[in-house]
C-alpha positions as a Markdown table, in Angstrom:
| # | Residue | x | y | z |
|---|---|---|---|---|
| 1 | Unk | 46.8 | 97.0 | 4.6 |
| 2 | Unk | 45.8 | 98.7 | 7.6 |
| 3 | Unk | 45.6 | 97.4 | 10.9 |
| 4 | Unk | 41.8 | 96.9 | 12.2 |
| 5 | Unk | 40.9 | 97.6 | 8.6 |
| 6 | Unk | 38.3 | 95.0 | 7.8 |
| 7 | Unk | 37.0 | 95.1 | 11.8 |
| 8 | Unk | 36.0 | 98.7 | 11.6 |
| 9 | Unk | 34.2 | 98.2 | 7.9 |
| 10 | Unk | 32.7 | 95.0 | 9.2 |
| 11 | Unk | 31.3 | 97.4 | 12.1 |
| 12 | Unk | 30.1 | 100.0 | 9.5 |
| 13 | Unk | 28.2 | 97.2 | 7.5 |
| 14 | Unk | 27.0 | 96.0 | 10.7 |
| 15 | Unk | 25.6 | 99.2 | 12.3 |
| 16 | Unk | 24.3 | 100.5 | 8.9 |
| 17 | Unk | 22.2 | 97.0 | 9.1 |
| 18 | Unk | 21.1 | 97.6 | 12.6 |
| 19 | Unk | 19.5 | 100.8 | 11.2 |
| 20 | Unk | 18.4 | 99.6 | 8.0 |
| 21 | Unk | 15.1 | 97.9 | 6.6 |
| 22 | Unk | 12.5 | 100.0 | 5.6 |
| 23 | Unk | 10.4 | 99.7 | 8.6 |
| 24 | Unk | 13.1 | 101.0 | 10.6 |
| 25 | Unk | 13.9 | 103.7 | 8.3 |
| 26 | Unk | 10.1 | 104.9 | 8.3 |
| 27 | Unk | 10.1 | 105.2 | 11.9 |
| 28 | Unk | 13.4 | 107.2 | 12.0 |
| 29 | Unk | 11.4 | 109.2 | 9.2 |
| 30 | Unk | 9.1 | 109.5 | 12.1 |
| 31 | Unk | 11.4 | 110.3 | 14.4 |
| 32 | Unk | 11.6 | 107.1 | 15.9 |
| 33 | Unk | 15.0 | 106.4 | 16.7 |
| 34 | Unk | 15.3 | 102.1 | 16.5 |
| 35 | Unk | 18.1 | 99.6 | 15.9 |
| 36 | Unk | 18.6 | 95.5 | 16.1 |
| 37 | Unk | 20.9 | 95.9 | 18.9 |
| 38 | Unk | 22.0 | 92.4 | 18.8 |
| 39 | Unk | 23.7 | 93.8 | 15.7 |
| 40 | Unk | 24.6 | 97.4 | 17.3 |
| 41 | Unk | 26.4 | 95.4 | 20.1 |
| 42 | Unk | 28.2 | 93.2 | 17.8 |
| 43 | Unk | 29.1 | 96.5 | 15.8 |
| 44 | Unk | 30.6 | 97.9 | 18.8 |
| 45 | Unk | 33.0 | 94.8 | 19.6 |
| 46 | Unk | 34.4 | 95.0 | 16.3 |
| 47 | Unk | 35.5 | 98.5 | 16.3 |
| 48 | Unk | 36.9 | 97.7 | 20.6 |
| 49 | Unk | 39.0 | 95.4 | 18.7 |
| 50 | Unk | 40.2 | 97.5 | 15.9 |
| 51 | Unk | 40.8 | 99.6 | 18.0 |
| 52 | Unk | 43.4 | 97.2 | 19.7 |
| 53 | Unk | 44.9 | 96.4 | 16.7 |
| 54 | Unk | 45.7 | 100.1 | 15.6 |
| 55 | Unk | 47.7 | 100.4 | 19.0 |
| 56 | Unk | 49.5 | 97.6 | 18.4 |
| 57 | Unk | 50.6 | 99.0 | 14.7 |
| 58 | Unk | 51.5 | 101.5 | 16.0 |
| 59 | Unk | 53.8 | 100.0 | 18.6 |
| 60 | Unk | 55.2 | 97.6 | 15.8 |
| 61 | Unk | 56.4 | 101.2 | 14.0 |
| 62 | Unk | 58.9 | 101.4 | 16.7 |
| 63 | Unk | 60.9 | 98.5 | 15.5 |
| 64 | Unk | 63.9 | 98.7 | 13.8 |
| 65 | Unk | 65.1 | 98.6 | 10.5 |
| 66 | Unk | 64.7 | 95.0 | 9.0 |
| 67 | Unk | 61.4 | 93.6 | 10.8 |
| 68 | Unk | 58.4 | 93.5 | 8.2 |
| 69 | Unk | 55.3 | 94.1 | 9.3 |
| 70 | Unk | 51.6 | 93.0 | 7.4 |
| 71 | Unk | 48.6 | 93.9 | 9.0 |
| 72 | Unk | 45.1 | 92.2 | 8.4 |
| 73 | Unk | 45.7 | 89.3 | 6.6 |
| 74 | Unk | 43.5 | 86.5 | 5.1 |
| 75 | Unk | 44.2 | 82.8 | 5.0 |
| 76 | Unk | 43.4 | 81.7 | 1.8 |
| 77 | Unk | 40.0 | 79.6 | 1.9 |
| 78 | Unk | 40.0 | 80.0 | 5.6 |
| 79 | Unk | 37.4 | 82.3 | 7.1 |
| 80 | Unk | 39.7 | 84.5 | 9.9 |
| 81 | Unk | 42.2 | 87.2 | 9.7 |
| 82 | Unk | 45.1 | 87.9 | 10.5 |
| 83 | Unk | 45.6 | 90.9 | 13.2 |
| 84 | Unk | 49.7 | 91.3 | 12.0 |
| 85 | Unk | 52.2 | 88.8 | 10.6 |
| 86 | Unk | 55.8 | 89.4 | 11.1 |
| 87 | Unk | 59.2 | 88.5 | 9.9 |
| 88 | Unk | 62.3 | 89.1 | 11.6 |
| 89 | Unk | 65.3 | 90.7 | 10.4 |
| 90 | Unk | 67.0 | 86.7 | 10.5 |
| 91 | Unk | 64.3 | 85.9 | 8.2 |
| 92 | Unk | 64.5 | 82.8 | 10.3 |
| 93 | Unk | 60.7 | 82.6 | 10.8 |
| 94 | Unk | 57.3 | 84.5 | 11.0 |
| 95 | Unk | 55.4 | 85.5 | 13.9 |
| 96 | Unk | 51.7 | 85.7 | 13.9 |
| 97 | Unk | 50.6 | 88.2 | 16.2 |
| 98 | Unk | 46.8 | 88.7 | 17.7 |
| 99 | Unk | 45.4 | 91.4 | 19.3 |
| 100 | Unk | 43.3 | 91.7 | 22.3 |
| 101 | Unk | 41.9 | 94.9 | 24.4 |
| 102 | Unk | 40.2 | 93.6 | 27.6 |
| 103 | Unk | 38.8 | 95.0 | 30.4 |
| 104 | Unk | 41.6 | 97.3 | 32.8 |
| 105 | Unk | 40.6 | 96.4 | 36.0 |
| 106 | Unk | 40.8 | 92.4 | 35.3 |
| 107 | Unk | 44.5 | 90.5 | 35.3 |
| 108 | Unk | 44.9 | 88.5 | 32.7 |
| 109 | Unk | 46.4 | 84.8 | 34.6 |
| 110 | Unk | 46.7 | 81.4 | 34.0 |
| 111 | Unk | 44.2 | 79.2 | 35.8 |
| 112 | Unk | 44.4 | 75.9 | 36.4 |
| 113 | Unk | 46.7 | 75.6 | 33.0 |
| 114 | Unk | 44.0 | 78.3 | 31.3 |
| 115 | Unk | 44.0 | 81.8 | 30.1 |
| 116 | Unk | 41.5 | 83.8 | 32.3 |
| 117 | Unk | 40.3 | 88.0 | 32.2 |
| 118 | Unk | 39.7 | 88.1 | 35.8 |
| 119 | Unk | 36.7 | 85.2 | 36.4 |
| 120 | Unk | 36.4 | 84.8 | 32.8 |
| 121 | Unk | 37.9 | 82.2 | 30.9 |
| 122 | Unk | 39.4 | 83.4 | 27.3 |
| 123 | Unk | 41.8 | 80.1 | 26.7 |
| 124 | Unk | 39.7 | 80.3 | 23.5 |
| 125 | Unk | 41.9 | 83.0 | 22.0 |
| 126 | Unk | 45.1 | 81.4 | 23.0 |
| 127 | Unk | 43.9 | 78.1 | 21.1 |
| 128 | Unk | 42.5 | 80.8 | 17.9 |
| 129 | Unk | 45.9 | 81.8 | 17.7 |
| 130 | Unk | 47.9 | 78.3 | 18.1 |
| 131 | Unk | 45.7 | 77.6 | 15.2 |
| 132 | Unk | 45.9 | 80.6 | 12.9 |
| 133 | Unk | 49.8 | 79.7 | 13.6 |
| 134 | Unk | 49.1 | 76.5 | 12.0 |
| 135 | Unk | 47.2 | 77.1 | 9.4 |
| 136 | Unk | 49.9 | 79.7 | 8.1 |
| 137 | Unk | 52.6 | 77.2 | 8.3 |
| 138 | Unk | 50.5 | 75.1 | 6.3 |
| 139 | Unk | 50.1 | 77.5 | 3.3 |
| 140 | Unk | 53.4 | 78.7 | 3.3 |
| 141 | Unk | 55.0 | 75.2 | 3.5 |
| 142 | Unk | 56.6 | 75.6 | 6.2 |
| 143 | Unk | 57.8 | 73.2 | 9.1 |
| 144 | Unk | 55.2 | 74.6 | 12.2 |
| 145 | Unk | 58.5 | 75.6 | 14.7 |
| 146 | Unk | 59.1 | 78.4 | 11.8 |
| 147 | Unk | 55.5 | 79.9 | 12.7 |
| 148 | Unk | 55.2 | 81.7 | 16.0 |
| 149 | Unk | 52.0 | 82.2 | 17.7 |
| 150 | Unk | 51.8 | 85.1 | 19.8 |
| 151 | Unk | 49.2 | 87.2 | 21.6 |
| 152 | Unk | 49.5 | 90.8 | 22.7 |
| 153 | Unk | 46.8 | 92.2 | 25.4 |
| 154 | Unk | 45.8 | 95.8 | 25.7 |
| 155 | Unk | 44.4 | 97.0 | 29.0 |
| 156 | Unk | 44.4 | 94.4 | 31.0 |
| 157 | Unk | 47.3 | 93.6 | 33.0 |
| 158 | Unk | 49.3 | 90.8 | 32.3 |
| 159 | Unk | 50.7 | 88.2 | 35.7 |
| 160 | Unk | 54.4 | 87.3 | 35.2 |
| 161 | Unk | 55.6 | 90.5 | 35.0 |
| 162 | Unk | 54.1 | 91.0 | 32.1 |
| 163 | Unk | 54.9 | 88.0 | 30.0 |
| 164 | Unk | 52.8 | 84.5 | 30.2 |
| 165 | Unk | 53.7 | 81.0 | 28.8 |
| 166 | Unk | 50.7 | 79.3 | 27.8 |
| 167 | Unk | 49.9 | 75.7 | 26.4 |
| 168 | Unk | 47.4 | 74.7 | 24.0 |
| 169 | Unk | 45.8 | 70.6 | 23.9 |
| 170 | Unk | 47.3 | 69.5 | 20.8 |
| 171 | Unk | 49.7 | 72.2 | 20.3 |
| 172 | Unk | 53.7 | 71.0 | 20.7 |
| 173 | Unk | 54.7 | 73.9 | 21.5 |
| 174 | Unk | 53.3 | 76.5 | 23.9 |
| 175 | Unk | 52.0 | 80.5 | 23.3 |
| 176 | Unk | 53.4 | 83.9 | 24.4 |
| 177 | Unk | 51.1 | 85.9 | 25.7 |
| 178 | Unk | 52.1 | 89.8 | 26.8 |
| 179 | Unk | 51.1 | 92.7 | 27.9 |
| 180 | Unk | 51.8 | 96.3 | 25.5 |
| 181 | Unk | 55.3 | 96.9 | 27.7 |
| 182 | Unk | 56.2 | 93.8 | 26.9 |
| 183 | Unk | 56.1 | 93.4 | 23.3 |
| 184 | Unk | 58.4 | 94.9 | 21.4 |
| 185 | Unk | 61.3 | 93.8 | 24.5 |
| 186 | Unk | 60.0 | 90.3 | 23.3 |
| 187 | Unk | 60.3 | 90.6 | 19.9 |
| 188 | Unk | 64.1 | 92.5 | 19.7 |
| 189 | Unk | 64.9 | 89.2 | 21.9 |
| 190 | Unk | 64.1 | 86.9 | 18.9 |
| 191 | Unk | 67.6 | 84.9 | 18.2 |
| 192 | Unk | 68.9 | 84.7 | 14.7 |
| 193 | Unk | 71.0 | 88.0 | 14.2 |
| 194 | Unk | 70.3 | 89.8 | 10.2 |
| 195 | Unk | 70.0 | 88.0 | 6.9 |
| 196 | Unk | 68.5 | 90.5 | 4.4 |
| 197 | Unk | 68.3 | 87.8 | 1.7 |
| 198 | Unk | 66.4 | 84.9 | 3.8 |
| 199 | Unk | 64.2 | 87.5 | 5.3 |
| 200 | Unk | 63.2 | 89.3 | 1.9 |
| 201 | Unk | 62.5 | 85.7 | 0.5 |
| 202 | Unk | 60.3 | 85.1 | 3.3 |
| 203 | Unk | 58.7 | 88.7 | 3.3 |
| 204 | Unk | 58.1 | 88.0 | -0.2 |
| 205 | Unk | 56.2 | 84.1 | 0.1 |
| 206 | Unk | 53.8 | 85.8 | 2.7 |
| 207 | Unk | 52.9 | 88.9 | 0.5 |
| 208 | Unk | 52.4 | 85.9 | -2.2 |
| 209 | Unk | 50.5 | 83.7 | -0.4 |
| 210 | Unk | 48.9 | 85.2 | 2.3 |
| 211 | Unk | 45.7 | 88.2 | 0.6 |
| 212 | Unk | 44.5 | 91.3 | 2.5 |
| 213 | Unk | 41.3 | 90.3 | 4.4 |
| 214 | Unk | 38.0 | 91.4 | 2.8 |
């Protein structure tokens, strides 16, 4: 499974339909250069975001022995993936982890209780993520507090030093949210100390459970 996997093919099957039909492909025959680009732009926003989820493999590669790592995982019967789904070396719990690369020059803040990208509100992702947290719980029988939503955010600058505590309307609990310098301190602060055996077991129920995304 490779991170941004299924976002850059679904970009590939998306351009190649911008350009396709037979119309179109008679006037690039022509030398007509056309595309739908509804479908181009859409295209392009998948592979930003696979993009953001490569970079955060590949900071996940710097963790140390123990932690297991899935990228691009599918709910089963449920129609989003899942950017990365961890388990600590406790085996104490997994962590559902979402990607996001938004725009440098905007702070990512809390307004008024919500998640904003400069002026633009994206408490939307926080509550995705609260519920892609649930839904795994749900599958892998779980009690929810062993499922861990959290949301990592490339390029834009995170307020709180970095680190923001977010709540979701009918979420009990609340959602990290972090900036790229902030992750991996986050996650070698998770409590629970080593259990190879618990965390194996658990490894092993979300490589059962949980399929690669198509």
């Amino acid at each position: 499974m490779t991170a941004g996997g299924s976002a850059a093919r679904e970009a590939a099957r998306l351009r190649a339909q911008a350009r396709g039909g037979w119309f179109r492909r008679l006037l690039a025959w022509l030398g007509i250069l056309t595309t739908d680009r509804r479908l181009e732009a859409e295209a392009a926003r998948r592979e930003h975001g696979a993009v953001g989820e490569q970079w955060t493999a590949d900071l996940l590669a710097r963790l140390p022995a123990g932690w297991t790592v899935f990228h691009d995982l599918a709910v089963p019967r449920r129609r989003f993936n899942l950017d990365h789904v961890l388990i600590p070396p406790s085996g104490a719990g997994v962590i559902v982890l979402d990607s996001k690369r938004w725009h440098r020059g905007r702070p990512t803040t809390v307004v008024g209780g919500r998640l904003h990208c400069g002026q633009q509100d994206r408490h939307g992702q926080v509550e995705a993520v609260a519920g892609y947290a649930s839904a795994v719980a749900a599958v892998l029988r779980v009690p929810a507090a062993m499922v861990e939503p959290l949301l990592v955010v490339h390029g834009s600058p995170v307020d709180g030093g970095g680190e923001l505590v977010v709540r979701v309307p009918g979420w009990e609990r609340t959602v990290l949210v972090v900036g790229t310098d902030r992750l991996l301190p986050t996650l070698l602060r998770v409590p629970g100390g080593r259990d190879p055996v618990a965390a194996g077991r658990l490894a092993a129920r979300v490589g059962e459970v949980l399929e690669p995304y198509r």
